[in-house]
C-alpha positions as a Markdown table, in Angstrom:
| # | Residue | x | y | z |
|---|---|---|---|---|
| 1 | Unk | 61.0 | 7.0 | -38.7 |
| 2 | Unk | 61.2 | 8.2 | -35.4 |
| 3 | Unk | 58.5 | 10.5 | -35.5 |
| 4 | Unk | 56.6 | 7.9 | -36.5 |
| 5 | Unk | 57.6 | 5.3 | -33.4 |
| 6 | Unk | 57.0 | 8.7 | -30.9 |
| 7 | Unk | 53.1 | 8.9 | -32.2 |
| 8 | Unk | 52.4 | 5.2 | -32.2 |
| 9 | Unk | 53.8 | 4.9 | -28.7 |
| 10 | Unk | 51.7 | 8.0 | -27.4 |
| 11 | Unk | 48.9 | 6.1 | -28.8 |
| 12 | Unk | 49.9 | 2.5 | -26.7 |
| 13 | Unk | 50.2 | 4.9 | -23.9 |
| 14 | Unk | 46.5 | 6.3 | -24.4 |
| 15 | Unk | 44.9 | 3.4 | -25.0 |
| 16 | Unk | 46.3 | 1.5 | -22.0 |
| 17 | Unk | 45.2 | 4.4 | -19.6 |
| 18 | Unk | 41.8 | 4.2 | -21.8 |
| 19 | Unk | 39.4 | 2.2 | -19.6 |
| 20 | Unk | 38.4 | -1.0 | -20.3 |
| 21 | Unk | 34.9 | -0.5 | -21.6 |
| 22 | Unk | 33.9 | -4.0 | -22.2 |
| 23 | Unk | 35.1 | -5.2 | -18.4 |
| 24 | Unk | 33.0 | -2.3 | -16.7 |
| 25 | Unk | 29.7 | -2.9 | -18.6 |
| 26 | Unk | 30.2 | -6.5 | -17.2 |
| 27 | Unk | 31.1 | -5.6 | -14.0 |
| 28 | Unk | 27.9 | -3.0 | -13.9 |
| 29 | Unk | 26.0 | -5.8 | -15.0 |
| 30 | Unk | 26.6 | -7.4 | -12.1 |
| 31 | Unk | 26.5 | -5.0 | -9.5 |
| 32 | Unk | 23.2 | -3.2 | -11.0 |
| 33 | Unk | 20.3 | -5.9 | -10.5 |
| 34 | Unk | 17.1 | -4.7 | -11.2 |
| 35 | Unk | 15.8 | -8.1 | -12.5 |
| 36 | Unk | 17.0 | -9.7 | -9.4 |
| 37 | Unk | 17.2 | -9.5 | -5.4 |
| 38 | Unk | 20.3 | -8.1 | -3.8 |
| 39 | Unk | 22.4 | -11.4 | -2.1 |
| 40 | Unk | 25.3 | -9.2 | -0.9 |
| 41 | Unk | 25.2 | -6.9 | 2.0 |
| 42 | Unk | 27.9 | -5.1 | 0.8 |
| 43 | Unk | 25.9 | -3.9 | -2.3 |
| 44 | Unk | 22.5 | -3.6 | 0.0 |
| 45 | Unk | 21.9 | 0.1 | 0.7 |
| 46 | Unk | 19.3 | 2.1 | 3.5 |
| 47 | Unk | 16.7 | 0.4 | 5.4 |
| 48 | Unk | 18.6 | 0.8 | 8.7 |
| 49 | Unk | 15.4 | 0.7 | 10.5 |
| 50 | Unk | 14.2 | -1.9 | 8.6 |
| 51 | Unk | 17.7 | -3.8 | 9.5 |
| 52 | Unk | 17.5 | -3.1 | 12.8 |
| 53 | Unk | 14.4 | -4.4 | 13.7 |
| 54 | Unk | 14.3 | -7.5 | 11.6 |
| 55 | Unk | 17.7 | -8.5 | 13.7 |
| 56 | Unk | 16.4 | -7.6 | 16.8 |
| 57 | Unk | 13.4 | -10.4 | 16.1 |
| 58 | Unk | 15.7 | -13.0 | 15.0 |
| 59 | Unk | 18.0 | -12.8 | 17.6 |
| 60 | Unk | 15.0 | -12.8 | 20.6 |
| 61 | Unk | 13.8 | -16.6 | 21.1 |
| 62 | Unk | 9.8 | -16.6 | 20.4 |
| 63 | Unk | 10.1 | -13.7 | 17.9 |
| 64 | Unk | 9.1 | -14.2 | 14.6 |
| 65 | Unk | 8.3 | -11.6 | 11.8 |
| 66 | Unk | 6.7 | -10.1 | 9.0 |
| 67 | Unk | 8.0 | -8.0 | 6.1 |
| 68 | Unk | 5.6 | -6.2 | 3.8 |
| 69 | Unk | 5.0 | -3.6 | 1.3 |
| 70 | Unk | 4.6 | -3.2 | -2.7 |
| 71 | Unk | 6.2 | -4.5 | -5.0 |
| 72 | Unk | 9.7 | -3.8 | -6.2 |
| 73 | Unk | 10.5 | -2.0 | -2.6 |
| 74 | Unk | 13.5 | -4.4 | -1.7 |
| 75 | Unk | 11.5 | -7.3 | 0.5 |
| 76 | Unk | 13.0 | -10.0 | -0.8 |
| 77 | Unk | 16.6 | -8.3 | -1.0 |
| 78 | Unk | 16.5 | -7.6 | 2.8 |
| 79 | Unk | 15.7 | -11.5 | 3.0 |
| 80 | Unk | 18.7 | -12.5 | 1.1 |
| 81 | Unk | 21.2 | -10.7 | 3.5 |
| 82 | Unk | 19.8 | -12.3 | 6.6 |
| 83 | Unk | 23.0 | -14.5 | 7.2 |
| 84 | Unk | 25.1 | -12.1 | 6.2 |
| 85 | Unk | 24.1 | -9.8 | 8.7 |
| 86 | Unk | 23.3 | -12.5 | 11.7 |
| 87 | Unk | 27.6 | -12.8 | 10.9 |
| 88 | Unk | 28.5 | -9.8 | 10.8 |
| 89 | Unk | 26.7 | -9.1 | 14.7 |
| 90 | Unk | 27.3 | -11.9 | 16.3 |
| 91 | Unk | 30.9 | -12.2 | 14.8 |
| 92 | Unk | 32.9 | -12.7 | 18.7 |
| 93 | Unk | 32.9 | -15.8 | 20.2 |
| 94 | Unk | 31.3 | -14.5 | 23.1 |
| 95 | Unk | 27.9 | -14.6 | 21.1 |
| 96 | Unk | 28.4 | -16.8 | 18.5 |
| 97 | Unk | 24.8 | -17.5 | 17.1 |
| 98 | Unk | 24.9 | -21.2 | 15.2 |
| 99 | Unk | 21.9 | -21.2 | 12.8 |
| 100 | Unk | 20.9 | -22.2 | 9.3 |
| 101 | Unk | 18.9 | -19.7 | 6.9 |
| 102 | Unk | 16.3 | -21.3 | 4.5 |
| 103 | Unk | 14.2 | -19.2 | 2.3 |
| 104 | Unk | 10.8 | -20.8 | 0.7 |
| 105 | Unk | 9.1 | -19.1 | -2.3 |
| 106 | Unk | 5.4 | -19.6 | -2.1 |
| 107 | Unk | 3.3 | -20.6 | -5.5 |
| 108 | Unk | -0.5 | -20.3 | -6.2 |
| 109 | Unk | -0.6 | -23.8 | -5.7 |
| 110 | Unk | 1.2 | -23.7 | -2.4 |
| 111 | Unk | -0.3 | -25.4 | 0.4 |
| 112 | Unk | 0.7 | -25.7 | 3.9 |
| 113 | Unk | 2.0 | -29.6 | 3.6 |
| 114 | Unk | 4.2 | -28.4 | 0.4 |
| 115 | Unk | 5.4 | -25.5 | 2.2 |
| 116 | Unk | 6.6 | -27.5 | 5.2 |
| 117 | Unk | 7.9 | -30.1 | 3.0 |
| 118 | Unk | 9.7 | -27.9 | 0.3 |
| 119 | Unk | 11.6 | -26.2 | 3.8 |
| 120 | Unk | 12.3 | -29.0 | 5.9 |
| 121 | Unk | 14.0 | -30.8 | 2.5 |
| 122 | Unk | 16.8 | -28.0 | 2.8 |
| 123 | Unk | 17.4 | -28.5 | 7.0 |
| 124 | Unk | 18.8 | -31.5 | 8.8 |
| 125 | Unk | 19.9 | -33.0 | 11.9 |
| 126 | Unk | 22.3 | -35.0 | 13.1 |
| 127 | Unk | 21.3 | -38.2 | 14.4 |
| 128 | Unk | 23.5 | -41.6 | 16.4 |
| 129 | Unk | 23.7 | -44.2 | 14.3 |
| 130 | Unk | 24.9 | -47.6 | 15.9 |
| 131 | Unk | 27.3 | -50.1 | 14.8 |
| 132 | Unk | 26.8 | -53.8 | 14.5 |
| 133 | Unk | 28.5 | -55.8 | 17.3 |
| 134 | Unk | 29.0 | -55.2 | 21.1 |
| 135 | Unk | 31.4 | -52.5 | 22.0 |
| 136 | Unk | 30.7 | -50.8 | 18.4 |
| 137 | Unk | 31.3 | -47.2 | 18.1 |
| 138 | Unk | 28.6 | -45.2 | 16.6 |
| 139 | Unk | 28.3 | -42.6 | 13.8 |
| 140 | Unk | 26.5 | -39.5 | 13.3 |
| 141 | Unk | 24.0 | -39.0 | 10.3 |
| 142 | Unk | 22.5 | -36.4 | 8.8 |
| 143 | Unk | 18.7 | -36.6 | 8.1 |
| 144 | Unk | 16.7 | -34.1 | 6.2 |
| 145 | Unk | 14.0 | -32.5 | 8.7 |
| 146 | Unk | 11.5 | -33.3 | 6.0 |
| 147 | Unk | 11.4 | -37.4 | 7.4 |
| 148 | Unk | 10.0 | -36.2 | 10.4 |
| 149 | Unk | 6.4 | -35.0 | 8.7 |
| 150 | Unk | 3.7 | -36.7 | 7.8 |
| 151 | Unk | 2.2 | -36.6 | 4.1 |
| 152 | Unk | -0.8 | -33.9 | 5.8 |
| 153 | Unk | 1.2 | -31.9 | 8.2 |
| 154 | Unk | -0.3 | -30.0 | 11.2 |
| 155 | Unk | 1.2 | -27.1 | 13.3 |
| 156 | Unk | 2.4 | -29.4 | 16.1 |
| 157 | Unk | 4.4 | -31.4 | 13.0 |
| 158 | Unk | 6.3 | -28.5 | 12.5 |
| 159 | Unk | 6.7 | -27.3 | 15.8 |
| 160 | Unk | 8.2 | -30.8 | 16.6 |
| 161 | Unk | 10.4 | -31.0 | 13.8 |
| 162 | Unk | 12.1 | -27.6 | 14.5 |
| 163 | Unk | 12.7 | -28.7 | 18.2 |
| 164 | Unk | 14.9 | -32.2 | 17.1 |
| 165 | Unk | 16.3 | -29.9 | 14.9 |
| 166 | Unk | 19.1 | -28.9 | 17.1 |
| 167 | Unk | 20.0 | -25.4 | 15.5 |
| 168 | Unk | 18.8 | -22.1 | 15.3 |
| 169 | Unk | 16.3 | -22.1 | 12.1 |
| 170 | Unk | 15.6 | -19.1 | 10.1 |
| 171 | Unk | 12.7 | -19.8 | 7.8 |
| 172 | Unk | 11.9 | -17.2 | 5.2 |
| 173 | Unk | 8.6 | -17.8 | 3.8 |
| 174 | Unk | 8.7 | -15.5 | 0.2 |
| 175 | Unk | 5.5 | -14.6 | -2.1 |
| 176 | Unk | 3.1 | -15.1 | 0.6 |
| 177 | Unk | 0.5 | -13.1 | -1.4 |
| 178 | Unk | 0.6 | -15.6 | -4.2 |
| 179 | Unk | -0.9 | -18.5 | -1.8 |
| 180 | Unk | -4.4 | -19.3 | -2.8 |
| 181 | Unk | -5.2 | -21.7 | -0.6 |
| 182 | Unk | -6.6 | -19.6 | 2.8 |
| 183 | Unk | -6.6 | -22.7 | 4.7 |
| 184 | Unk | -2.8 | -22.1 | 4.6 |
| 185 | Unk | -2.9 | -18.6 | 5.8 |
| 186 | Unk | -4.6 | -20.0 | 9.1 |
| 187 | Unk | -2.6 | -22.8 | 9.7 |
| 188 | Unk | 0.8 | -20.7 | 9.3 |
| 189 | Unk | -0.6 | -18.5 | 12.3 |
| 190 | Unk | -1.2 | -21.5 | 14.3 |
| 191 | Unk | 2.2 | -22.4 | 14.0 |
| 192 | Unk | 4.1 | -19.4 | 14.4 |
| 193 | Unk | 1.9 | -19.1 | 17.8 |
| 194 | Unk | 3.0 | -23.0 | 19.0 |
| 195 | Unk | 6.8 | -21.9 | 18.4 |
| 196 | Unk | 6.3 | -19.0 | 20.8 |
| 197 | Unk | 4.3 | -20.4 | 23.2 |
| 198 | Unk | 6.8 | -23.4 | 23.3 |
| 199 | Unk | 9.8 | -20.9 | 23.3 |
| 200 | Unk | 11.2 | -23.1 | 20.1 |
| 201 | Unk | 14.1 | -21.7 | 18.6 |
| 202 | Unk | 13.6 | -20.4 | 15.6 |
| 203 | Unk | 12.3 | -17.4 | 13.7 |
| 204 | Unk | 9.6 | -17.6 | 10.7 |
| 205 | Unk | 10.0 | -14.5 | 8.5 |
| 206 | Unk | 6.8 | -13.8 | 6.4 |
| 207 | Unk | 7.6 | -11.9 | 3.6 |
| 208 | Unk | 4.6 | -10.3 | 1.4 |
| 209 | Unk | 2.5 | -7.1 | 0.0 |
| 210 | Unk | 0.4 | -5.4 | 2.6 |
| 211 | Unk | -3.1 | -7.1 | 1.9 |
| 212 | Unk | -1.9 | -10.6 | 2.9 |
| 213 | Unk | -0.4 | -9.5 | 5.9 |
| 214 | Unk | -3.3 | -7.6 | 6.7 |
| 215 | Unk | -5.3 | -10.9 | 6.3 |
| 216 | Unk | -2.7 | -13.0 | 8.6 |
| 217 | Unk | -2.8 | -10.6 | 10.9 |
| 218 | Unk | -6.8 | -9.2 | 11.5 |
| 219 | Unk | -7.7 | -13.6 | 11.4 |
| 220 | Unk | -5.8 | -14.4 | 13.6 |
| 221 | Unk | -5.0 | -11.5 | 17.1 |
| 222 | Unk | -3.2 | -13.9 | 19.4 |
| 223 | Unk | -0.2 | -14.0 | 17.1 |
| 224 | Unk | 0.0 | -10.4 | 17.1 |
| 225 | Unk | 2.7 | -10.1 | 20.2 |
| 226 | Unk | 4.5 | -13.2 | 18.7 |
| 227 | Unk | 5.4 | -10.8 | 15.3 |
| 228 | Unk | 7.5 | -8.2 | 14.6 |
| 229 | Unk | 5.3 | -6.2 | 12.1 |
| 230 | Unk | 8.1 | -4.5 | 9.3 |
| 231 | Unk | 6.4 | -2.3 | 7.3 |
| 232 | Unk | 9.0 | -1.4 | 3.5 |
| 233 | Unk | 8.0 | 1.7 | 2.0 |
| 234 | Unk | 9.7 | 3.6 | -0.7 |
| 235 | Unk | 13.0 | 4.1 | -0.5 |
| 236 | Unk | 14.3 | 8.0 | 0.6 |
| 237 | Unk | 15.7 | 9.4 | -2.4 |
| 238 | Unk | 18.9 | 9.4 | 0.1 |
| 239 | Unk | 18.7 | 5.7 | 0.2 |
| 240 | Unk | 18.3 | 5.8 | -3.8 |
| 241 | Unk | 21.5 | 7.7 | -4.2 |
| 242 | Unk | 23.2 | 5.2 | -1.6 |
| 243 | Unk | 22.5 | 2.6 | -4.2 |
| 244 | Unk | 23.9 | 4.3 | -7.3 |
| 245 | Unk | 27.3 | 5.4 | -5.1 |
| 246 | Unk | 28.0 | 2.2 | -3.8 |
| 247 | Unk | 27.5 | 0.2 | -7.2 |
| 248 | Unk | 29.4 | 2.9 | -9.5 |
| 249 | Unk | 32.0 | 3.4 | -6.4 |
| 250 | Unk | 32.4 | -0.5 | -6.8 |
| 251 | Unk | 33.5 | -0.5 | -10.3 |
| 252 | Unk | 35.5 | 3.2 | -10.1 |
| 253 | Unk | 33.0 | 5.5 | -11.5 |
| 254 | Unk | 31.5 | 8.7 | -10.0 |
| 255 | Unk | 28.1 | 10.4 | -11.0 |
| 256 | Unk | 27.0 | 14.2 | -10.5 |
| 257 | Unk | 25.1 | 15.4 | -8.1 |
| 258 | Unk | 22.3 | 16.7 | -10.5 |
| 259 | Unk | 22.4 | 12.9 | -12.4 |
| 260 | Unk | 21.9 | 11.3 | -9.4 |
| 261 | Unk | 18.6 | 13.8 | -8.2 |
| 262 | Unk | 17.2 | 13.2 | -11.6 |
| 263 | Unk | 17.7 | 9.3 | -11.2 |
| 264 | Unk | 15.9 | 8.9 | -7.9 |
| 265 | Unk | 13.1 | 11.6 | -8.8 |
| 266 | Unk | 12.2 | 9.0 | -11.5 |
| 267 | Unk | 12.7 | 6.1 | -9.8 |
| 268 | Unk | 9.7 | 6.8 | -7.5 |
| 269 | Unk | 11.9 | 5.1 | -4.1 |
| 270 | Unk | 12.0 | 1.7 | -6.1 |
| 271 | Unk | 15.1 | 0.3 | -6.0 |
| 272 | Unk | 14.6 | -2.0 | -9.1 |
| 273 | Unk | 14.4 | 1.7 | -11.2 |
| 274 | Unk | 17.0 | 3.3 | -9.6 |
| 275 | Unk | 19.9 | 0.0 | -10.3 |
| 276 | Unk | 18.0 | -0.1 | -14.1 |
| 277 | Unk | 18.7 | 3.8 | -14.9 |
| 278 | Unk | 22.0 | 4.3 | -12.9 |
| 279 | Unk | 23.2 | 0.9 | -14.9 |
| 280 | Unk | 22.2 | 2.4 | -18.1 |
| 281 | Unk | 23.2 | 5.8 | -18.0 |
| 282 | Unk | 26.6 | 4.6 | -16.6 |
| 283 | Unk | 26.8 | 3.1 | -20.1 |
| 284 | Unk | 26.0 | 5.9 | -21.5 |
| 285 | Unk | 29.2 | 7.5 | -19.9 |
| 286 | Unk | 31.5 | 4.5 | -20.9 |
| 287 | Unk | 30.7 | 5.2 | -24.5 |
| 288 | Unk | 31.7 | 9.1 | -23.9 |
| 289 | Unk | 34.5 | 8.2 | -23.2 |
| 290 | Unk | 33.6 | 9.4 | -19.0 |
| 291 | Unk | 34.0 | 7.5 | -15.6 |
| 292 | Unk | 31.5 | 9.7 | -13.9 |
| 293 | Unk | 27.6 | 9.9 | -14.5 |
| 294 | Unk | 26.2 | 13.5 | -15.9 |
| 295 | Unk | 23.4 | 14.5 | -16.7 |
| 296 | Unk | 23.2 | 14.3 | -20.3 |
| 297 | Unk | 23.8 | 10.4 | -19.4 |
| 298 | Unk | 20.0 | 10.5 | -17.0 |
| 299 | Unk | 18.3 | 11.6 | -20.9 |
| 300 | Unk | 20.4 | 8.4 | -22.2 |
| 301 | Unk | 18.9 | 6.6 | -19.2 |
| 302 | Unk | 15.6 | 7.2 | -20.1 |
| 303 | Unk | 15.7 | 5.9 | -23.8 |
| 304 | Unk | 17.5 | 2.2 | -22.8 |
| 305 | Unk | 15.5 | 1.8 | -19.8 |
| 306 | Unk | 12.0 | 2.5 | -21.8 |
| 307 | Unk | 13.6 | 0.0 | -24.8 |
| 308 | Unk | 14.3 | -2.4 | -22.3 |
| 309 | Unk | 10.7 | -2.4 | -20.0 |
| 310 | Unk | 10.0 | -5.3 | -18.9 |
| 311 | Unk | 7.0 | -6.4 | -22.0 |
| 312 | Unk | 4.4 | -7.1 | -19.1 |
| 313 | Unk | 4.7 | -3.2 | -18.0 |
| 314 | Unk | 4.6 | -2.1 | -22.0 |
| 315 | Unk | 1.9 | -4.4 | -22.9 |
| 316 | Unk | 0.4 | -3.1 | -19.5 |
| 317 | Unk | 0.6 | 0.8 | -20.6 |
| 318 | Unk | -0.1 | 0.2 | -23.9 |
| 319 | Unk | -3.3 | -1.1 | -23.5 |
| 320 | Unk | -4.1 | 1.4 | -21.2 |
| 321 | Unk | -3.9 | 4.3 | -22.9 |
| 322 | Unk | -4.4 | 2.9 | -26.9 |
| 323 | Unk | -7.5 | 4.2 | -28.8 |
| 324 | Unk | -8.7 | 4.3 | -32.3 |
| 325 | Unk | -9.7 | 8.1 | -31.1 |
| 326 | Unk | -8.2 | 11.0 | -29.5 |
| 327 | Unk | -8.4 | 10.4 | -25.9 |
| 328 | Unk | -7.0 | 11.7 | -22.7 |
| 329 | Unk | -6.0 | 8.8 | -21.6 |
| 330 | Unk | -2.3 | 9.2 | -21.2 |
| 331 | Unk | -2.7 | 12.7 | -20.2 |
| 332 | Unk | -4.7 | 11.2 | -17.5 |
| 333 | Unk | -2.1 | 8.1 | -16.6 |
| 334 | Unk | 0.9 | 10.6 | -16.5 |
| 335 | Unk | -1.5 | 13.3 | -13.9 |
| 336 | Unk | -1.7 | 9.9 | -11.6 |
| 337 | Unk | 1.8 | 9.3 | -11.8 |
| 338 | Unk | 2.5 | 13.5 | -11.0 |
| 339 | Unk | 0.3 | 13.1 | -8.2 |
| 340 | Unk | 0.8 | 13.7 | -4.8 |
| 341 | Unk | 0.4 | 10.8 | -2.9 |
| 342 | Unk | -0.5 | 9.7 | 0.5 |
| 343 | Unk | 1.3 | 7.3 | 3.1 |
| 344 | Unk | -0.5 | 4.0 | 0.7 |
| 345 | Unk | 0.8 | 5.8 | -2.8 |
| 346 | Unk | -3.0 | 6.2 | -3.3 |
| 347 | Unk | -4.2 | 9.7 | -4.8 |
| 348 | Unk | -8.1 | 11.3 | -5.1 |
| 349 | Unk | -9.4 | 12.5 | -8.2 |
| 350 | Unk | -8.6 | 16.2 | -7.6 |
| 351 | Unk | -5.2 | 15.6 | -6.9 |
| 352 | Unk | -5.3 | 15.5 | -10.6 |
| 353 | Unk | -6.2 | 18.7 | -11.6 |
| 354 | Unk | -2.4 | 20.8 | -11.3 |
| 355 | Unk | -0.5 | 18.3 | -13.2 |
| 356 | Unk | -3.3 | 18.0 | -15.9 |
| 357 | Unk | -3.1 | 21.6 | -16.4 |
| 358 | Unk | 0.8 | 21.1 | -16.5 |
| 359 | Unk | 0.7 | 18.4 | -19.1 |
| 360 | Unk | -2.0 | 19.8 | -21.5 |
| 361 | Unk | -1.7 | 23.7 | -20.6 |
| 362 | Unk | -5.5 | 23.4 | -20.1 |
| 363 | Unk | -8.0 | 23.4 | -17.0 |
| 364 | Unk | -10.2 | 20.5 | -16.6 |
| 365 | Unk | -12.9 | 19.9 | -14.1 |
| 366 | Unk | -13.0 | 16.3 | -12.5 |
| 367 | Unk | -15.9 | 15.1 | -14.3 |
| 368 | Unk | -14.2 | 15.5 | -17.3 |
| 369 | Unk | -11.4 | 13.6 | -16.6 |
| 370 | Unk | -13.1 | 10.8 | -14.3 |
| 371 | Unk | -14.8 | 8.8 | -16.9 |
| 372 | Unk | -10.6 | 8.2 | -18.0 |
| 373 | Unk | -9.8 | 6.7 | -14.5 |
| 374 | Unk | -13.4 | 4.8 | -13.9 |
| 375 | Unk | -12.1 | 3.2 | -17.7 |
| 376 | Unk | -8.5 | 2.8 | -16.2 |
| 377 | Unk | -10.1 | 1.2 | -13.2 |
| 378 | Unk | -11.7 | -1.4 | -15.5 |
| 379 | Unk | -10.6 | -4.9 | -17.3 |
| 380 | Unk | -11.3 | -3.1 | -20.9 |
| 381 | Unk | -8.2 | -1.2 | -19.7 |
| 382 | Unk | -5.9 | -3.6 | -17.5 |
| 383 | Unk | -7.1 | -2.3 | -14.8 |
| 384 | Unk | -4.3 | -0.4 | -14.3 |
| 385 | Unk | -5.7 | 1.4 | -11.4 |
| 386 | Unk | -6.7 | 0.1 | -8.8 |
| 387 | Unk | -10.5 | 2.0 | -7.1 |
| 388 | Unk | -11.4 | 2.1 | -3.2 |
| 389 | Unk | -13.7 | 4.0 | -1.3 |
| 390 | Unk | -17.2 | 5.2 | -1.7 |
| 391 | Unk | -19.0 | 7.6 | -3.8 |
| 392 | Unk | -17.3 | 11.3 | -3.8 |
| 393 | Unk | -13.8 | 10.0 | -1.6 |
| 394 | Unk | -12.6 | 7.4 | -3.9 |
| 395 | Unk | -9.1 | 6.9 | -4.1 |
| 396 | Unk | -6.9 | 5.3 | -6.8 |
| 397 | Unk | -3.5 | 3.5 | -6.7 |
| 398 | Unk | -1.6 | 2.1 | -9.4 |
| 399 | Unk | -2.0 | -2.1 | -9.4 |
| 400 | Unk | 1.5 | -2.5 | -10.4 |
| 401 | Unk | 3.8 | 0.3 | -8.6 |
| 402 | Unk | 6.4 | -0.4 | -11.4 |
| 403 | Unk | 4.4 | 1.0 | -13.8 |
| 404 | Unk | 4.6 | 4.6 | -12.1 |
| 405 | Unk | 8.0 | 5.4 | -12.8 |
| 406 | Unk | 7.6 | 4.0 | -16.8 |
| 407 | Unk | 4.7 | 6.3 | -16.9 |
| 408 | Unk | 7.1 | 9.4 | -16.1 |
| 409 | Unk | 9.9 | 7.8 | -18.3 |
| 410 | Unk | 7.6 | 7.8 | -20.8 |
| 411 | Unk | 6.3 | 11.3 | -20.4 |
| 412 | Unk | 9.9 | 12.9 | -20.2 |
| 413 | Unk | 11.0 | 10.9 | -23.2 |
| 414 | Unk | 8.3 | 12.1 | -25.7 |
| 415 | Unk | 8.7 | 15.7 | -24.0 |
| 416 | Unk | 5.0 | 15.3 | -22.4 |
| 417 | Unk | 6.7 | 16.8 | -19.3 |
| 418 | Unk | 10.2 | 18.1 | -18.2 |
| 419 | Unk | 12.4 | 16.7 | -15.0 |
| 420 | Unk | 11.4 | 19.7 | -13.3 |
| 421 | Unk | 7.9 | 18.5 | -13.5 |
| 422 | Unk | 9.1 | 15.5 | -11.3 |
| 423 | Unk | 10.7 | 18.2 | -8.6 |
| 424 | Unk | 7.0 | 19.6 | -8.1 |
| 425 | Unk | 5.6 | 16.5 | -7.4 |
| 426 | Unk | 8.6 | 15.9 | -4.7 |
| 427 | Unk | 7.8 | 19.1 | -3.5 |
């Protein structure tokens, strides 16, 4: 009998120094986003420079700003932390900042009246309101900006508006790309030029991929010293590994050196891979029974986080590369994602040719090969490439970056290539 108390309380003990698996996987839920933006600083990792200059334009009256870059680099993330990080500087009461933060997500049906409008519904003023009867006191009210413009609003409209409005406004304007309506794209530079030229204060933070910035900017020259031009590359795989610290650090886990180099070699410097694989493969250590990340965890990694693609990217890949006859196609879509790339992740057809050989152990010429990325270049097969340039220098550039890093998932997980295949390319 009391053998039998001694091994059932050893096993209380055990499993109340076991960790709670159930309350971890929630809490890495939570910490590890890839589906959404980062809203807490404290979870936002690199982009010092990035920081640094987006701070130094909303804190200097006339500045304004744009943010841009590919998809899935962090843009909007770095948006969302604005407040926070206004705060956290001008914290003393010897440069206390008063402002209000608004962020706008732009549709294909966004125009420059629903933009305006949509923003100035979320700010107010303050306004005296007076009391009936001599000797009355009056009361302050709080009007939404909005009242202030017309049905068809102009650049002057808004540049009024913000001056009644008695506060610092920051005015995020997300998804800029996704504007059809040019006419908007114009009107938007005349404004941010009126708010500078006026010395208004407030700051306008464009927020888009590097073609529409391109346009706002090369229209329209005499807004040029008025904006803070913020370019977002890929992250450092330095900045990767700051994101898989600080989330498993959050919820008391570790991970391995070797894990966390394999984990940012496949994430390509996108942040939305590297929060999807550390997430998963810290699962993969929960179920082991571990609180740090190893490396047989990264292979677990790679299995959930090719299950749980978004369908857009599988759909995507899958139509790519499927054939009623043997083709070269994913061969050819796994070369482009081993390639070398330059500054605008765009590679040239012979940058193909070592990790083709790699992949099939055979040597192909280029015209065997380009007819596959011509057809990848085409509607037949997504595109999923994206072609510029001229006869003999063309260049090709994956339409969606997210689909790079699946493309190397996918080639690791059915043993097309190995992770040191992924070192050469960083190489």
């Amino acid at each position: 009998m009391a053998l039998l108390w001694h091994n059932n309380n050893i096993m209380e003990q055990e499993s109340t120094n076991k960790p709670d698996i159930y309350k971890i996987q929630a809490q890495l839920s939570m910490v590890f986003t890839p589906s959404s933006p980062i809203d807490s600083k404290d979870l936002f990792a690199g982009r010092n420079k990035q920081v640094q200059a987006l701070l130094n334009a909303i804190l200097q009256r006339g500045q304004h700003a744009v943010i841009y870059g590919d998809r899935g680099v962090g843009k909007t993330s770095l948006a969302n932390i604005i407040s926070d990080l206004i705060l956290a500087v001008t914290s003393s009461s010897e440069f206390k900042f008063q402002f209000q933060a608004v962020r706008y997500n732009c549709a294909a049906d966004s125009t420059f009246d629903s933009i305006w409008h949509g923003i100035f519904r979320e700010l107010s003023f303050a306004t005296s309101v007076g009391k009936a009867g001599f000797g009355a006191d009056s009361t302050q009210e709080s009007i939404p900006l909005n009242q202030l413009l017309p049905q068809h609003v102009s650049s002057e409209d808004v540049r009024y508006a913000l001056q009644r409005f008695g506060r610092r406004a920051i005015i995020v304007i997300d998804e800029f790309d996704r504007i059809a309506d040019r006419k908007a794209t114009g009107l938007l530079a005349d404004t941010i030029k009126s708010l500078s030229d006026h010395s208004v204060d407030a700051t306008i933070i464009v927020i888009g991929v590097a073609d529409s910035i391109d346009d706002l900017i090369a229209e329209h020259k005499s807004i040029e010293r008025a904006l803070v031009q913020i370019p977002m590359p890929r992250m450092s795989p330095v900045e990767l590994y700051e994101i898989a610290e600080k989330g498993l650090n959050r919820v008391g886990m570790g991970i391995d050196q070797t894990a966390k180099n394999e984990l940012a070699k496949l994430s390509q410097g996108l942040p939305h891979y590297m929060h999807s694989l550390t997430r998963f493969a810290a699962y993969a250590a929960l179920r082991s029974g571990r609180m740090n990340v190893d490396p047989p965890d990264v292979e677990e990694a790679i299995k959930s986080a090719i299950e749980n693609a978004q369908q857009s990217i599988v759909s995507a890949y899958h139509r790519a590369t499927n054939s009623p006859h043997k083709n070269l196609y994913a061969e050819v879509l796994l070369a482009a994602a081993l390639s070398n790339n330059d500054d605008l992740c765009s590679f040239a057809a012979g940058d193909l040719r070592e990790p083709l050989h790699r992949i099939t152990k055979k040597q192909y010429r280029i015209d065997r090969y380009m007819r596959h990325l011509n057809a990848l270049s085409k509607p037949d097969r997504g595109p999923i490439l994206r072609k510029t340039g001229q006869r003999r220098h063309f260049r090709f550039r994956f339409v969606d970056p997210l689909m790079e890093p699946y493309v190397l998932l996918k080639g690791v997980n059915e043993e097309m290539i190995t992770p040191s295949d992924l070192e050469e390319k960083a190489a």
